[in-house]
C-alpha positions as CSV (number, residue, x, y, z in Angstrom):
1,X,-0.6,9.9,49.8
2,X,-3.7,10.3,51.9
3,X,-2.1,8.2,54.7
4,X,1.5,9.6,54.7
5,X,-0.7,12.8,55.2
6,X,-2.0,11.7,58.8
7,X,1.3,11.2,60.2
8,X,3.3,13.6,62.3
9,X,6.6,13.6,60.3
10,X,6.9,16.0,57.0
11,X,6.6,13.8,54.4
12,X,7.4,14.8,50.5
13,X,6.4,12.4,47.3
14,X,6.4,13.3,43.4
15,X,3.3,12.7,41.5
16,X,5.0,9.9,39.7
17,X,6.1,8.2,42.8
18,X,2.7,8.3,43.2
19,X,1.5,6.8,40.2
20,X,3.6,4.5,41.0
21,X,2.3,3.3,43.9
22,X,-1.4,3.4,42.6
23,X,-0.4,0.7,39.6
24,X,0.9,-1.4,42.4
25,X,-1.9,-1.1,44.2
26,X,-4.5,-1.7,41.0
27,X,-2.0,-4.3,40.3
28,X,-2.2,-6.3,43.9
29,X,-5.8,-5.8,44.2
30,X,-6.2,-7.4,40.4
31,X,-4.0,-10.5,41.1
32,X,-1.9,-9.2,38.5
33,X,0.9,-8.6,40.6
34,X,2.0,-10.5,44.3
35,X,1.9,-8.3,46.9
36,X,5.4,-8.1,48.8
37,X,5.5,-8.2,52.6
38,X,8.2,-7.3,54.8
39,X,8.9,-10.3,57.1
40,X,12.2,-10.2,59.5
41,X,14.4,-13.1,59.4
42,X,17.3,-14.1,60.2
43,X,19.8,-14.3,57.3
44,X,23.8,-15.0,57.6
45,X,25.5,-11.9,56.8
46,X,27.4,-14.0,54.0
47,X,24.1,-15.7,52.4
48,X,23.3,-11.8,52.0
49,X,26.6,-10.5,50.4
50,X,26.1,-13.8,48.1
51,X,22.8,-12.5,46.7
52,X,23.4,-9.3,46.8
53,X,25.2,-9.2,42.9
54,X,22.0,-11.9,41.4
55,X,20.1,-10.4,39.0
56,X,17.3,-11.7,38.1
57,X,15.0,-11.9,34.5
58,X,11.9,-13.6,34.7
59,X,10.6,-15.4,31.7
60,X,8.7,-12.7,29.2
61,X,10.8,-9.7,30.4
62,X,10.7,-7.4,27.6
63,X,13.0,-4.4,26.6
64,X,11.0,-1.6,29.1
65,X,10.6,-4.5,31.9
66,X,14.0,-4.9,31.8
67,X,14.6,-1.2,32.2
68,X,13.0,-1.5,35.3
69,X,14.4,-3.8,36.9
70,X,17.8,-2.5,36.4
71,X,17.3,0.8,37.7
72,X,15.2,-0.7,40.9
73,X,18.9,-3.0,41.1
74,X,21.0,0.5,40.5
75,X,22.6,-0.6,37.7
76,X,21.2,2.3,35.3
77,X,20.5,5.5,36.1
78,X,18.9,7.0,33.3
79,X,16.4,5.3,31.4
80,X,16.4,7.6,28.1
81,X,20.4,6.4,27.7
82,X,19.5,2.6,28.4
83,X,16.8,2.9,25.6
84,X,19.3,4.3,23.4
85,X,21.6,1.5,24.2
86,X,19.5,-1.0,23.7
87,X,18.6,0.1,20.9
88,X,22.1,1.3,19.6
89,X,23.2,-2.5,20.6
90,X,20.2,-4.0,18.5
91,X,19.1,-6.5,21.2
92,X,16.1,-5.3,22.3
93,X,14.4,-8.8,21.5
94,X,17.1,-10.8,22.8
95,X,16.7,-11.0,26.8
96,X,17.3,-14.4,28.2
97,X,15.0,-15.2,31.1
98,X,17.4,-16.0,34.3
99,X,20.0,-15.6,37.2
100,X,23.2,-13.4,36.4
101,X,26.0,-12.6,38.9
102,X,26.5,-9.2,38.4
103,X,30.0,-8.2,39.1
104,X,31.0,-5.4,41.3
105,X,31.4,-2.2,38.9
106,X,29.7,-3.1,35.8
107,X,28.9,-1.3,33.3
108,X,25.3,-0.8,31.8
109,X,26.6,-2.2,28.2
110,X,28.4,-5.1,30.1
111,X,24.7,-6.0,31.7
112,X,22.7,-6.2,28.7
113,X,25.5,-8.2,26.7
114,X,25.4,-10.4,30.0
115,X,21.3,-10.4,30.0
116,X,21.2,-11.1,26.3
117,X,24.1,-13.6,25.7
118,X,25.9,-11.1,23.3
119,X,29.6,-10.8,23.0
120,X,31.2,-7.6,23.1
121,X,34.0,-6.9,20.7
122,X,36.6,-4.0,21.1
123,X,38.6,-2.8,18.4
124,X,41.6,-0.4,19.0
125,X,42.7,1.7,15.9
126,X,44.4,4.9,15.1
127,X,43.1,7.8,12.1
128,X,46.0,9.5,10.8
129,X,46.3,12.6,9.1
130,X,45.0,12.7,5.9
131,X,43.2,9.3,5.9
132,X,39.4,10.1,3.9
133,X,36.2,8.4,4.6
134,X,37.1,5.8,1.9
135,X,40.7,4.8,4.0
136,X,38.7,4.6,7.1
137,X,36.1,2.5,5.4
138,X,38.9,0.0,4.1
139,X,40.3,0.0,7.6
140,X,37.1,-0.9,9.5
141,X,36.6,-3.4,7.2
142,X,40.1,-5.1,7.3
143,X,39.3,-4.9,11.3
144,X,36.1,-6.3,11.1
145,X,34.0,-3.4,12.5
146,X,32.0,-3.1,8.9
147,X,31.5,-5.2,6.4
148,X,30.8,-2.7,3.2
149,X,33.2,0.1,2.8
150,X,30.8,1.6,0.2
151,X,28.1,1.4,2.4
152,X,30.2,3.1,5.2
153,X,31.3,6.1,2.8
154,X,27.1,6.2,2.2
155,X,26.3,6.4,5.4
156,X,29.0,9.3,6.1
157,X,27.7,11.0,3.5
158,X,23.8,11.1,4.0
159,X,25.5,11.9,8.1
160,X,27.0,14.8,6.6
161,X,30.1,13.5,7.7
162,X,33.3,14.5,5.7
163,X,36.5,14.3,8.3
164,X,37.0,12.0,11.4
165,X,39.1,13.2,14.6
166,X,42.5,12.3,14.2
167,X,44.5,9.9,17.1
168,X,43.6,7.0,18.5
169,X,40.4,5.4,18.8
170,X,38.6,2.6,20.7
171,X,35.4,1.6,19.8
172,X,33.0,-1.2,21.3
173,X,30.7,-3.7,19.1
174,X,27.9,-4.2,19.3
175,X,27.0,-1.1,17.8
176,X,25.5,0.9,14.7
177,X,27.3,2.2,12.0
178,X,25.7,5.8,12.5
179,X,26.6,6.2,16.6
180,X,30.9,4.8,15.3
181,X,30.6,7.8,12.9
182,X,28.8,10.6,14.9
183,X,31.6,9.8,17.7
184,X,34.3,10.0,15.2
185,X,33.8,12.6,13.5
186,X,35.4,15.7,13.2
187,X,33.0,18.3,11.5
């Protein structure tokens, strides 16, 4: 900060960029971390589109490291709602180290099933008037979206869950039982 003071041009920076760039400079000055360095050269315009969409997980990349690296990449913007979908997606402990080609327009769940070798399952149905919280257990069952119907009506019930919206529904897996019925319901 002390240097982008001495310079002529107005210069504005939060206290966590800040911070930021302190544990970067801790970390260079510790060996902990290599310190980058900005060298021109020249690169074929195509070599750059080609690694341009690589993402890259290094071996040990945990849930928060990976955090990181996305939103440096710009693939998340918000780092509350990736936690919760990491966790929501219970794969926290199940990043592969690696290369990905990211795809132009992907979402942040289509990253970490990518990052994490998870498929991702969608399932189409439709609630129709007067179905309870029993008929909708039976029917996610018979789709394969739960495997206890019992356990589902439980799980409404301790929600405080007594009606779902009526219509048509689609619903992506992986995901918890709790987040299908707080979307769903009606009340």
């Amino acid at each position: 900060m002390y240097l982008k003071s001495m310079g002529k041009e107005k210069t504005s920076i939060s206290a966590v960029e800040e911070f930021r760039n302190i544990k970067d400079e801790i970390m260079i000055a510790t060996g902990m971390k290599e310190e980058k360095v900005n060298t021109p050269v020249a690169v074929d315009e195509e070599d750059i589109k080609s690694k341009e969409n690589i993402l890259t997980i290094p071996e040990g990349t945990d849930g928060d490291a990976l955090g990181t690296i996305l939103m440096e990449k710009g693939l998340i913007t918000d780092i509350n709602a990736y936690n919760f979908l990491l966790d929501d997606m219970q794969i926290r402990d199940k990043i592969v180290p690696g290369n990905y080609e990211i795809p132009e327009g992907i979402k942040a769940k289509e990253v970490l099933a990518l990052v994490t070798n998870t498929e991702l399952k969608t399932y189409s149905f439709t609630i129709q008037e007067g179905a309870s919280i029993e008929d909708v257990g039976r029917m996610f069952k018979d789709l394969g979206i739960i495997e206890s119907p019992p356990d589902f009506v439980i799980a409404c019930n301790n929600l405080g869950v007594t009606q779902f919206k009526l219509g048509e529904h689609t619903i992506v897996k992986p995901t918890r039982v709790n987040t299908i019925i707080n979307e769903l319901k009606a009340n």
